[in-house]
C-alpha positions as CSV (number, residue, x, y, z in Angstrom):
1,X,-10.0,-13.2,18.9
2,X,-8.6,-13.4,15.3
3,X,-7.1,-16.7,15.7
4,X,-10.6,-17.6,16.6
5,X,-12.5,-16.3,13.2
6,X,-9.5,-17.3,11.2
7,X,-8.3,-21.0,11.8
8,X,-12.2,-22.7,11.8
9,X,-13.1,-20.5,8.6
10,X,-9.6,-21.6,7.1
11,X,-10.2,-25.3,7.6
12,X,-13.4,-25.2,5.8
13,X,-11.4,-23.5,2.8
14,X,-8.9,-26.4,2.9
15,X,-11.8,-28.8,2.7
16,X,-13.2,-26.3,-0.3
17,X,-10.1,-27.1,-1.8
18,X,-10.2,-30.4,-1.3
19,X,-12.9,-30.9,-3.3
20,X,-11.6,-29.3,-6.2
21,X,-12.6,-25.8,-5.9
22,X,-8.6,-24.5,-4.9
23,X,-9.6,-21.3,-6.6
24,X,-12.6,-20.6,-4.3
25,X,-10.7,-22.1,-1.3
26,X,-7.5,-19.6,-2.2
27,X,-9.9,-16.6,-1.8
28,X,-11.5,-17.9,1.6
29,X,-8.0,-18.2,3.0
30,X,-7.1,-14.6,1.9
31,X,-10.3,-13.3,2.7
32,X,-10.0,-14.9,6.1
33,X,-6.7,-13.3,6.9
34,X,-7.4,-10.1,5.6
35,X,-10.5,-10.0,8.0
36,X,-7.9,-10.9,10.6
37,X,-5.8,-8.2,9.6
38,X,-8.4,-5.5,10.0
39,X,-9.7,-7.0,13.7
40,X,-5.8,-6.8,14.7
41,X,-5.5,-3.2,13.6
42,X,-8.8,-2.0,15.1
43,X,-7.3,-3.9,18.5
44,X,-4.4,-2.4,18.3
45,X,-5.5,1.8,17.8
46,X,-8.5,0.7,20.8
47,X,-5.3,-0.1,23.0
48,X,-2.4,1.7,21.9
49,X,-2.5,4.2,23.9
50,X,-2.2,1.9,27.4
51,X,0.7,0.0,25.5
52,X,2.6,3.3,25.0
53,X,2.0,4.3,29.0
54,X,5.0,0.8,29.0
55,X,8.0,2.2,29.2
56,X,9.6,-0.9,27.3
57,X,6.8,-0.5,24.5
58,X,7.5,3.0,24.0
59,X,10.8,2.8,23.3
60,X,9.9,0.1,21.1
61,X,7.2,1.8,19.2
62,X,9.4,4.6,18.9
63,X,12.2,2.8,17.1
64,X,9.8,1.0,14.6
65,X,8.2,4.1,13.8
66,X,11.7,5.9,13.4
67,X,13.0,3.1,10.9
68,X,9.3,3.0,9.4
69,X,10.0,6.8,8.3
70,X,13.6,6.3,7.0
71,X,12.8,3.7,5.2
72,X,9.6,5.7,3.5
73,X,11.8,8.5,2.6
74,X,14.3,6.3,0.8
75,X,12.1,4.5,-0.9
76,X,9.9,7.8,-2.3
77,X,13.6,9.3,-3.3
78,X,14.6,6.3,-4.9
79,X,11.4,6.0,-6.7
80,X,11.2,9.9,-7.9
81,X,8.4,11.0,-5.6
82,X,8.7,14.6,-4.0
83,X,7.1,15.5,-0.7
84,X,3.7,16.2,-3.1
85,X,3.8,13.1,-4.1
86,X,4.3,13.9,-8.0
87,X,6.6,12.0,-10.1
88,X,9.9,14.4,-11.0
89,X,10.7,14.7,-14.6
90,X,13.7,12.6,-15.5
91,X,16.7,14.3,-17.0
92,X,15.6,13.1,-20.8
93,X,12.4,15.1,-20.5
94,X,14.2,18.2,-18.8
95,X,16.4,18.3,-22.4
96,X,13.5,17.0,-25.2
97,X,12.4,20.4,-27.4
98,X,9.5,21.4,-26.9
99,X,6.4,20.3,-29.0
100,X,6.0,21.9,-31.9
101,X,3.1,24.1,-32.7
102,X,0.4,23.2,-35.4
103,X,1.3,25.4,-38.5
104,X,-2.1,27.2,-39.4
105,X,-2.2,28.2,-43.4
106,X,-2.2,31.3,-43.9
107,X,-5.7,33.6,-44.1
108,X,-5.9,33.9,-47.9
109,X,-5.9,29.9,-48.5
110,X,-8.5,29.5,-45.9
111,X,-12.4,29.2,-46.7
């Protein structure tokens, strides 16, 4: 079915480009396959759970979503996320003084 929407719409934006208009062509092919994205993922959650009753599958799926999660967790440690998704303070801010507070003169030289 996506192969279907994508490959007539992505010859017309070959002949779009074609003409001269690559910019307007560019966006119908990523347009195109981003629609085919989405169709693909709404197929897949309408039949994953059939796919999962496959023995074969499920081991598969299992693996994939296994790796999926290490790889997330590496990648928020390395980048300084915590489970809240916050940035952590680096080490430099932990030691920088604190901001210093606005000095007020004093109550006789104000008016």
């Amino acid at each position: 079915m996506s192969i279907a929407t994508v490959e007539p719409l992505r010859l017309a934006a070959v002949a779009v480009a074609g003409k001269g208009h690559w910019i307007a062509g560019t966006a119908m092919i990523v347009a195109c396959y981003a629609f085919s994205l989405l169709v693909v993922e709404q197929l897949f959650v309408i039949v994953k759970p059939k796919l999962l009753m496959i023995p074969w599958f499920a081991k598969l799926w299992e693996g994939f979503v296994f790796v999926r999660t290490r790889v997330w967790r590496i990648l928020k440690t390395s980048i300084g996320l915590r489970s809240d998704r916050r940035p952590i303070a680096s080490s430099s801010w932990k030691r920088a003084a604190p901001a210093a507070k606005p000095v007020l003169a004093p109550k006789s030289a104000r008016r």
